[in-house]
N, C-alpha and C positions, 0 to 999 in steps of 0.2 A: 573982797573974797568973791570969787565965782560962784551961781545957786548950784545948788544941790543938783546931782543928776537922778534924772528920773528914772524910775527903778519900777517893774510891773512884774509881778508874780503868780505865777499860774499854778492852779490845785486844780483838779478832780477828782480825786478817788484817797483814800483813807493812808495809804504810803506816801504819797504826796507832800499831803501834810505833815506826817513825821518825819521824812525828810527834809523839807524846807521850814517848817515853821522854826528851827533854831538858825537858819539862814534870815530867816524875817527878823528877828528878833538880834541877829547881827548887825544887819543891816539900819534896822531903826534904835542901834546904839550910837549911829553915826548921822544925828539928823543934819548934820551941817554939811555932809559931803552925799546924803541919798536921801529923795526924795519917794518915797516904797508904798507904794498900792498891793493890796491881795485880791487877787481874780479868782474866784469859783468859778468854776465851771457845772460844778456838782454833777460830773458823770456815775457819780455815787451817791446818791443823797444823803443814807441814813448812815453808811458806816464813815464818812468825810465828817458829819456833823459832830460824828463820836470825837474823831481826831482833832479837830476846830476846837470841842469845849475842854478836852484835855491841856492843849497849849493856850487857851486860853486867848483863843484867836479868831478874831469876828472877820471877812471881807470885807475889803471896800465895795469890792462889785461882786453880786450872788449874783449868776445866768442861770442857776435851778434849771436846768435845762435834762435833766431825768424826768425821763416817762416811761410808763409802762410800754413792757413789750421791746425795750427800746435794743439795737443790736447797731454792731459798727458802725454800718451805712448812717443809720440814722445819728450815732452820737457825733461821728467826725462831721456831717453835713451841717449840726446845730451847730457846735463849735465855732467852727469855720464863721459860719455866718454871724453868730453872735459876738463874735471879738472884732469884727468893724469898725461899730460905733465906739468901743471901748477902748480899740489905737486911737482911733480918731479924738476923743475925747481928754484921752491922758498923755499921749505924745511920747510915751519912752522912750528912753536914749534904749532901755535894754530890757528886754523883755526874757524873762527867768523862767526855764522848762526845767524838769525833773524828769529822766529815766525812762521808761517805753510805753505807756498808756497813751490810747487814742486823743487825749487831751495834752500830752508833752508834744507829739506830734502836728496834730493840728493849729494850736497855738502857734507853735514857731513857722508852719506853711502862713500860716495868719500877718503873724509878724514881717514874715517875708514882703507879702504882698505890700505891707504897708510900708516898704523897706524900714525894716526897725531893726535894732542888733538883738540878735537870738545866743543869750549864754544857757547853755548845756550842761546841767548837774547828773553828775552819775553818766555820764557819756562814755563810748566805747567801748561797752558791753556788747558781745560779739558770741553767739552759738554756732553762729555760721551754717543756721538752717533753715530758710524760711519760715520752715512750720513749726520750728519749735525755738522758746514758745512762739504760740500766734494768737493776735497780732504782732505779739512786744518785739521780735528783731526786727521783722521791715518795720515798728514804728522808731525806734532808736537809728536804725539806719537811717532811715530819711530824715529824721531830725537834726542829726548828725550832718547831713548834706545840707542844711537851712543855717547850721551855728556857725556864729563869728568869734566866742569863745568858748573854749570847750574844758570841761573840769572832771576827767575821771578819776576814779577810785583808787588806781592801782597802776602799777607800772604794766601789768599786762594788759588793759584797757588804753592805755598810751597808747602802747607798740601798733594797738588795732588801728588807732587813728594817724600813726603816722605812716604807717605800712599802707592805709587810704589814701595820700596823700594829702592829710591837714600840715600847714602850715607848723611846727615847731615851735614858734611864739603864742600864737595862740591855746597852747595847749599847757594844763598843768595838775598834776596829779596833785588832789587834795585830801585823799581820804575817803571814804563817805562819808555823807550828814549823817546816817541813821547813827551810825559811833557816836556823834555829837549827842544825838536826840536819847543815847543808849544813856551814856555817863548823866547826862542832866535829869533825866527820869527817873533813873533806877534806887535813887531814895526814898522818892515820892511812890514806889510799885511796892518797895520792902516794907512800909509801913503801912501798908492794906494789910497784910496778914493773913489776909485769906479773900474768897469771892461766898459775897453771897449766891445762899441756896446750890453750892458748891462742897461738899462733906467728900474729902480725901482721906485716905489708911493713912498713916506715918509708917507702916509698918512694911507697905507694897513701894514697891519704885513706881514713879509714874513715866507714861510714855506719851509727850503731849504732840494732836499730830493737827497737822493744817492741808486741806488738799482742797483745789479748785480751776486747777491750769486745763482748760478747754481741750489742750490735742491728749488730754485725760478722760473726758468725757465717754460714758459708753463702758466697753472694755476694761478702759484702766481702772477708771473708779470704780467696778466692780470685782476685779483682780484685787485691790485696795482694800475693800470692804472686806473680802477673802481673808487675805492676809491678818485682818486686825479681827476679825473673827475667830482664826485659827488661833493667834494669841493668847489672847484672854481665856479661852477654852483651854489652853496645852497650860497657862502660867499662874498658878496661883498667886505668884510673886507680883505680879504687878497691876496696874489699872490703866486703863486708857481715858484721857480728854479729848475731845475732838469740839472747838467750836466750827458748826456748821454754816459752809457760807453759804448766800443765799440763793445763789443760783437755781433753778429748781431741777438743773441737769446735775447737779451735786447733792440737794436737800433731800429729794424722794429717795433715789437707789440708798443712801446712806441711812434715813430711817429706815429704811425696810428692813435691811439688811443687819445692822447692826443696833436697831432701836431696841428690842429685846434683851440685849443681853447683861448677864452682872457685868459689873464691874467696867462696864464701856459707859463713859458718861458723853452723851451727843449733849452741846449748849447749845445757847446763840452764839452768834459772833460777837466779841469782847472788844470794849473799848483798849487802847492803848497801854494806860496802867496796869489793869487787872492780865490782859493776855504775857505783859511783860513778867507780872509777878511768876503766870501760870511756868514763863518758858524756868525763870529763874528758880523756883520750883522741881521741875522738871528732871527728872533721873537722862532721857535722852529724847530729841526733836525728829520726828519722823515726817517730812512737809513735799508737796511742789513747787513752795513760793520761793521768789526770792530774798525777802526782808530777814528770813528765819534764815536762809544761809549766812545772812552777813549778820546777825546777830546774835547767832548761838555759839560761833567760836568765840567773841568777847565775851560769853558767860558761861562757859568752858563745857558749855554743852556738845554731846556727839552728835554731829547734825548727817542722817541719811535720806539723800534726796531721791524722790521717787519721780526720777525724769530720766530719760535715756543720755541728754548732752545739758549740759549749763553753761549757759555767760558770767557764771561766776566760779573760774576754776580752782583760783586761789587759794581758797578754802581746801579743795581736792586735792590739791598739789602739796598742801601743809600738814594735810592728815587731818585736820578737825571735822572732813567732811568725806561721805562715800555716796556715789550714786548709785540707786537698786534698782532703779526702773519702776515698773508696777507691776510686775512680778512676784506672782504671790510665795511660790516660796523661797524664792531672793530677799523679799522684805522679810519673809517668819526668820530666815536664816541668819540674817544681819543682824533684826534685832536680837536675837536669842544669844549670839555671838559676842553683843557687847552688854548684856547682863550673866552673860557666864565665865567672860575673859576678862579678869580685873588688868590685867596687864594690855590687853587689845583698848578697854575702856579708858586708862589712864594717856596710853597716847595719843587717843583722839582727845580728850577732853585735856590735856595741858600741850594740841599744837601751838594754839595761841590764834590770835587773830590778824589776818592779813588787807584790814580793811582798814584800818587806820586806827588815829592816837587820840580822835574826838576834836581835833583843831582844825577840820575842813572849813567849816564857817569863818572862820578866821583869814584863812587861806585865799579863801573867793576872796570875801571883801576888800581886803589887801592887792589881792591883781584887777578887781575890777577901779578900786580907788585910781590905782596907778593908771591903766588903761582909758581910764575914761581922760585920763587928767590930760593925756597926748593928744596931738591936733588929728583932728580926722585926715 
């Protein structure tokens, strides 16, 4: 029997890992056919470690490469430079990106250089606006122009890459991991029962919201702060969560603003489990990210995105999802809309979910076994 092929796995940041770490864990069910190293990058240090102790996933190689102050420039340059010695060292046949952080991208310009094969998870996600978000579409874009296999989500992330001109064999729509990382978790989330130092109504609906996407910064976030201000104040009926990411262009305007008031509970940011429990919990999901779009339709949550466009339309298209902008009374209006309209609430929360069946991991491994096994 032929060795194992080499398998190198890139994380930095806390989605990362819950995306791939059930990819990892696919992967090293098959030690006869993949030989799987885990690379940090740790563009994230403390909320990445969160995600790490939750799957229960140590690196082979920590580059700990966060610093303070640190901004693009500085993380794609460390990057870059520090996955050298790390090709150099482990020699992959195929080196494993995820989705649009400065470390999905850099890695595979890395891998390029060392000519190594770059397979692409979560690939061809498309806003088709530079700036929004930004970095994330030119870093998936350009990542996308480094892969030799490519594995998006959905048939409308396909069409992106073939309507690019990717090759057809290379390309296959598996799902997303987080579906994967959703169904395997969501036993382990339901039996926390609660978060400490976390005291919820049973009696209020909750409205759990996530906001942190940069072309927000400013304006939006304060527009946002508006909006859940206005809430809480007009609705007895409900409560807000918000774990606070740390950005300090998101942290300050956000206490300020909304530190004061009943019923708005500002946390930290939440590991993995407990934020799952919060969304599964949760009466309806009010976010910029993308993790929450592709995982509130599989737990039939209404998900309203406060972005102007998304690379995840899917959702929009099925009805589980509306985007409001950050517009303060576009968001008082929507949400007010799907706590007043049991009819408008029940068809967003039984669209269903257009992100997959939880069998992405499966999927890879399956077309990369086959692929690797062909002659170069």
């Amino acid at each position: 029997m032929s060795s194992p092929h080499r398998i190198l796995v890139a994380m930095g940041t806390r989605p990362e890992v819950i995306k791939l770490a059930p990819l990892v864990g696919a992967l090293r069910a098959r030690p006869d056919r993949f030989q799987t190293v885990v690379c940090a990058t740790a563009q994230h240090r403390q909320m990445l470690d969160q995600a790490l102790e939750v799957f229960d996933l140590e690196p082979d190689v920590d580059l700990d490469l966060m610093a303070p102050g640190q901004d693009i420039f500085d993380v794609t340059a460390r990057v870059l430079l520090a996955m050298r010695p790390v090709l150099a060292e482990h020699q992959p046949d195929v080196v494993i990106v995820q989705g649009d952080t400065t470390t999905a991208f850099t890695v595979a310009l890395a891998a390029f250089y060392a000519r190594r094969k770059v397979a692409h998870v979560e690939a061809g996600l498309r806003s088709f606006d530079k700036f929004q978000p930004f970095p994330e579409e030119i870093n998936r874009v350009l990542a996308s122009s480094l892969t030799d296999f490519h594995f998006p989500p959905t048939q409308g992330s396909r069409a992106n890459l073939l309507k690019a001109g990717y090759p057809e064999k290379d390309v296959l729509v598996t799902g997303n991991t987080v579906i994967d990382a959703l169904y395997q978790s969501l036993p382990r989330a339901r039996a926390l029962g609660g978060i400490a130092g976390l005291t919820l109504d049973p009696s209020r609906r909750l409205v759990l919201v996530t906001g942190h996407r940069r072309e927000n910064f400013g304006p939006g976030v304060a527009s946002m702060c508006e909006a859940l201000a206005d809430l809480v104040r007009r609705r007895e009926d409900l409560e807000i969560v918000y774990p606070v990411h740390l950005n300090p262009n998101v942290r300050g305007p956000v206490h300020e603003r909304l530190g004061a008031l009943a019923r708005m509970h500002l946390i930290e940011p939440l590991s993995y489990l407990p934020f799952l429990w919060l969304m599964d919990r949760a009466y309806l999901l009010l976010t910029d990210s993308g993790g929450v779009q592709e995982e509130g339709p599989a737990l039939g949550k209404p998900v309203l995105v406060m972005r102007e466009v998304t690379e995840r339309p899917e959702a929009v298209e099925v009805g589980a999802a509306a985007l409001v902008g950050t517009d303060r009374e576009r968001i008082v209006e929507s949400v007010e809309r799907l706590l007043d309209d049991p009819a408008h609430y029940r068809s967003m929360a039984t669209a269903g979910s257009p992100y997959g069946d939880g069998k992405a991991c499966q999927r890879i491994v399956e077309f990369l076994e086959k692929r690797l096994a062909q002659p170069s």
